[in-house]
N, C-alpha and C positions, 0 to 999 in steps of 0.2 A: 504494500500500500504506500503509495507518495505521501510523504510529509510533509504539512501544510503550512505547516509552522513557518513564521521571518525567520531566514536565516540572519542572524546578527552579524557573522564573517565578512558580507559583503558589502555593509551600512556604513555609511560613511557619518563622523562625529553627529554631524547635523540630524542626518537622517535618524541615529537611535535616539536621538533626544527628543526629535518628534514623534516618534514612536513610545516612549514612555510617558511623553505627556499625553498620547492618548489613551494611556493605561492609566488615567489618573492622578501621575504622577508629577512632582517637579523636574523643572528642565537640569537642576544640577545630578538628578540621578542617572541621567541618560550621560553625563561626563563620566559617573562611579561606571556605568554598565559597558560604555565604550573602553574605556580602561582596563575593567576586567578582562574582557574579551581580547583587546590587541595587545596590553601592554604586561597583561600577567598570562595572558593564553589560558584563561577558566575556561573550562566547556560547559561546566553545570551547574544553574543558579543557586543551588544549596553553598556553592563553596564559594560565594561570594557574599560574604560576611556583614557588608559595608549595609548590605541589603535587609531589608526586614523581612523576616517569613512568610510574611503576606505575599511580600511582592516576588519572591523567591517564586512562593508556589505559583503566580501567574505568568511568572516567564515562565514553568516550567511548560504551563499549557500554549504557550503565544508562541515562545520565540525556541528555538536552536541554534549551536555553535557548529559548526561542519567544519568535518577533517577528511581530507583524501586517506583515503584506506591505504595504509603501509604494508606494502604488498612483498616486497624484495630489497633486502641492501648489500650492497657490493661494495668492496675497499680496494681499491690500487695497492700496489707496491709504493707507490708513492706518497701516499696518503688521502686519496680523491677519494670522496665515496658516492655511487651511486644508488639514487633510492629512485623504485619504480613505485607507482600512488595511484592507485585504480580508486576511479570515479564513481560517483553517485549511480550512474546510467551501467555502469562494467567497463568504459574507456579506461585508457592507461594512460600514462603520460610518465615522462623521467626529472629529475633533479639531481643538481650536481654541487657538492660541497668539496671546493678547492681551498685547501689551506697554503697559504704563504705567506711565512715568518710572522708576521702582527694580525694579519689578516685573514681572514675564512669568510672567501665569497661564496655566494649562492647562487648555482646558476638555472634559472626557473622557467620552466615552457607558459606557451600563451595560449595556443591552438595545438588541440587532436590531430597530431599531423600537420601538412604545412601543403597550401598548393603552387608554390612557387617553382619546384622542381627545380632547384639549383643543382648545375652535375657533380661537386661536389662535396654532395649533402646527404644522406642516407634516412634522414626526415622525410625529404620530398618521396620516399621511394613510395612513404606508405599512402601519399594523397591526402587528402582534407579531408575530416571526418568532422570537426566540429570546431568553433571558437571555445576557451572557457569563460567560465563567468568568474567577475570579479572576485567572488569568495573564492573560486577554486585557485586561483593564480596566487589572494593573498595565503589562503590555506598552506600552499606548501612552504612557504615560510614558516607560519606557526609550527605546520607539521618538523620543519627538518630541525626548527629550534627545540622543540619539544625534546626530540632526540637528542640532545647533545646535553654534555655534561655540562654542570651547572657552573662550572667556569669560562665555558666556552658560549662563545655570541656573534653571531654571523652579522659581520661589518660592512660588507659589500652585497649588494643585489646587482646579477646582470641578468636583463632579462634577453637569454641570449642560446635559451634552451630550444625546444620542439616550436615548430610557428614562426612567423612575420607579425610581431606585435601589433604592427602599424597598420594589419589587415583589422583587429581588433580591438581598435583603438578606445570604443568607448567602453570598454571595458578595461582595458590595460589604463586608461587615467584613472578611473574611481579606482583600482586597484593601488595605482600609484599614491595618490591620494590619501589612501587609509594605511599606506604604509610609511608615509611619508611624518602624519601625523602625530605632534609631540606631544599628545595624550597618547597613541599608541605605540608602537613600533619604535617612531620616533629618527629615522631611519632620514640623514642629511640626502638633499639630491644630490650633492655632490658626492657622495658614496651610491648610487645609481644610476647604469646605464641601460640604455635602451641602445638594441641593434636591428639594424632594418635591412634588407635586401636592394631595398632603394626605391621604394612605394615616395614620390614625393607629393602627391596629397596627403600622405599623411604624415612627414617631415612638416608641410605646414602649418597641421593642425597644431604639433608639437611647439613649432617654433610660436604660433600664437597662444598658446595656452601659458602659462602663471607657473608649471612642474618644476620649470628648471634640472631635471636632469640629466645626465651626460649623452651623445648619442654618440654613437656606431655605427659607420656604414660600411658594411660591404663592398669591395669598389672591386676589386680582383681581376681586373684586365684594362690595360689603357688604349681600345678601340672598340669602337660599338660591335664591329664582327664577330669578334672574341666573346664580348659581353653579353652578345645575345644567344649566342652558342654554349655559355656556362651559366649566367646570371640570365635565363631567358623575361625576369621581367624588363630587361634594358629593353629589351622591344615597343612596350609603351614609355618609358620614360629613359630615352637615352643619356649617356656619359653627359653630353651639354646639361641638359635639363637638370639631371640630378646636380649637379654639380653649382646649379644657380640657383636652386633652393637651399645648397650648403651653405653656399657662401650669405645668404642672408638668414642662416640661423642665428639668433643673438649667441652671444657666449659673455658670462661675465669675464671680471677680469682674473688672469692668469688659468682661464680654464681652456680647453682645446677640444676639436673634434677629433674623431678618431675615426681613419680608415683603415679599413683590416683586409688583405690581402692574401689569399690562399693561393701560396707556390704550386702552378700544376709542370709538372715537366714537360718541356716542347710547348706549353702551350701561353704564358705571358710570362718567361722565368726570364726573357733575354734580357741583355744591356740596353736594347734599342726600347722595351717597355720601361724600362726605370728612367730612363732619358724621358718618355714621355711624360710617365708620370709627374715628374717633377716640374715640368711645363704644366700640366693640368691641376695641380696642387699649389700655383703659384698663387700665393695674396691669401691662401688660406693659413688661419691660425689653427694647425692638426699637428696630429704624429700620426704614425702608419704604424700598424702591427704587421708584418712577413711571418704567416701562417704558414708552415709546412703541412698539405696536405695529409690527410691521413686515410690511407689505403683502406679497402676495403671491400667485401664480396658483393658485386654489385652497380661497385661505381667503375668507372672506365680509365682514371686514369694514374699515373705514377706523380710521386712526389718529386720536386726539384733534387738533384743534387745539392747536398751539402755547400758544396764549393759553389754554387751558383747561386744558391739563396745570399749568401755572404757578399760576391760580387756586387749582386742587386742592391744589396744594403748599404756597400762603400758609393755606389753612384750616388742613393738619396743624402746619406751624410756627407757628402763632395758637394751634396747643394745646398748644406744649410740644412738639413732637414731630419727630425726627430724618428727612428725606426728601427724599430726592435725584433727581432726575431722570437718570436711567442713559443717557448718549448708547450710542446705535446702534454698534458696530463691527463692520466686515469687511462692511456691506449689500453692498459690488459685488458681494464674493463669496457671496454668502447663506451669510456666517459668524455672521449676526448672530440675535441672542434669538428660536429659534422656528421660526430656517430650516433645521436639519440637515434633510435626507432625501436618501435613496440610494433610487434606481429601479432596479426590475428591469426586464431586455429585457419579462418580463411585464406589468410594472404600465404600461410604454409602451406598448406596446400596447393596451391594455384602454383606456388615454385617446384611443388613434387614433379604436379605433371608437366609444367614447363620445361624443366631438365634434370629432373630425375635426381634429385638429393634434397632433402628438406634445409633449408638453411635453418643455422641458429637464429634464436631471437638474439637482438642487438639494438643497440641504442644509434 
């Protein structure tokens, strides 16, 4: 049976406040209630104290706390761990907690699959099954916080897992929103980024919205040929375009955009793309991250040489320019840039008879 109850996960400050005052109540409760829920992660009104038993037991009738069901967790040799989080509905989705030195980012899906079919993404293989809703996206926050020891505290949010945020945008802002919030989460924009494929209507939206966030773009080839052969949405919004909504994204001061670039071998790894790149990146306040592809059953192509990612990177900083080479983490686990995907008993099958070996499931 569907449970009918508000979920409170996906309410934004405002929003439970007005929701308690129409249980009667004053609007500072709906601050105690938002609190509970984001900032101590309660799920059940008895264990919220601050509360009277009265009104305890009429959340207990009105309203629920939703957590994606913790279904699987995996650990790298490195430390990455990946947690798979089955849905209300039986969808799956992945999360990825990256620890480095001070920091333990969170790296969080937006969409059931992604329809963007980038080539080298192993998300797009599975196709778009669904947007999530605000609670489910801030949900796996709560959830992966929940998990960790009571020392540890996830510092970073990228939302950079399964999905093109910017396909589901009005739910990725209330998402933002409630996490952002220093009655909840509390969680600076400057410790969150958003990564897009390069949707630039919805760059816009971002750039006109109040989030302040960090963004990300995928940029991974410096000609539209390329781009539309790898990143097939360059098709409706090519290298120009994107690139002119980059440039009038606001950025406060000392902060930058970030392009991320996945090394495919033979296919934009040369001198003559770095050359361009830097021509096309001119007047912009960015860095570049140099992604080493990461191989995989499925995708098509190989990874740059070593010595050639390097190359590429001496041309950018030969031109002034910020660019880092992003090591690989979580590959055992295919936690790593590119590997989330969740198989359906369907989609194994269909590879049986396609060519006769079941693939593992893989992120």
């Amino acid at each position: 049976m569907t449970d009918t109850r508000v979920d409170l996960t996906g309410l934004l400050r405002g929003e439970v406040e007005s929701l308690v005052k129409d249980l009667g109540q004053p609007g500072y409760r709906g601050r105690q209630l938002f609190q509970w829920v984001q900032a101590r992660r309660t799920t059940e009104p008895e264990a919220m104290t601050s509360l009277s038993r009265a009104f305890q037991a009429t959340l207990t009738e009105r309203v629920r706390v939703s957590r994606p069901e913790a279904a699987r967790a995996q650990r790298s040799a490195d430390g990455t761990r990946k947690h798979l989080f089955r849905l209300a509905d039986g969808e799956e989705i992945e999360s990825v907690l990256i620890p480095d030195d001070s920091r333990l980012t969170a790296c969080i899906s937006t969409q059931v699959g992604c329809p963007l079919a980038c080539r080298f993404c192993l998300t797009g293989l599975m196709g778009m099954r669904r947007n999530l809703t605000a609670a489910e996206i801030v949900g796996q926050i709560l959830a992966l916080q929940d998990g960790l020891e009571e020392a540890e505290r996830i510092s970073n949010v990228v939302l950079m897992g399964m999905g093109e945020p910017l396909l589901n945008f009005p739910q990725v802002e209330r998402a933002l929103r409630i996490l952002c919030d220093d009655l909840g989460a509390n969680y600076s924009p400057r410790r969150v980024t958003l990564s897009t494929a390069g949707h630039v209507p919805g760059i816009q939206k971002l750039a006109a919205s109040d989030l302040g966030v960090n963004l990300a773009v995928s940029l991974s080839a410096t000609t539209d040929a390329v781009r539309d052969e790898i990143i097939p949405i360059n098709r409706r919004w090519p290298i120009a375009e994107l690139l002119k909504a980059c440039r009038a994204y606001p950025l406060q001061n000392r902060r930058r955009l970030t392009f991320e670039y996945v090394m495919l071998d033979g296919v934009n790894d040369f001198r003559e793309d770095a050359k361009r790149l830097v021509g096309l990146l001119h007047g912009i306040r960015c860095k570049i991250n140099l992604i080493p592809f990461n191989a995989a059953p499925g995708l098509p192509d190989r990874p740059s040489p070593r010595e050639r990612v390097e190359a590429f990177q001496r041309v950018l900083h030969g031109a002034g320019l910020t660019a880092t080479v992003r090591e690989s983490r979580g590959w055992d686990i295919s936690a790593a840039c590119g590997m989330l995907r969740v198989e359906k008993d369907t989609d194994r099958d269909r590879d049986r008879d396609s060519d006769g070996a079941q693939h593992a499931t893989r992120d």
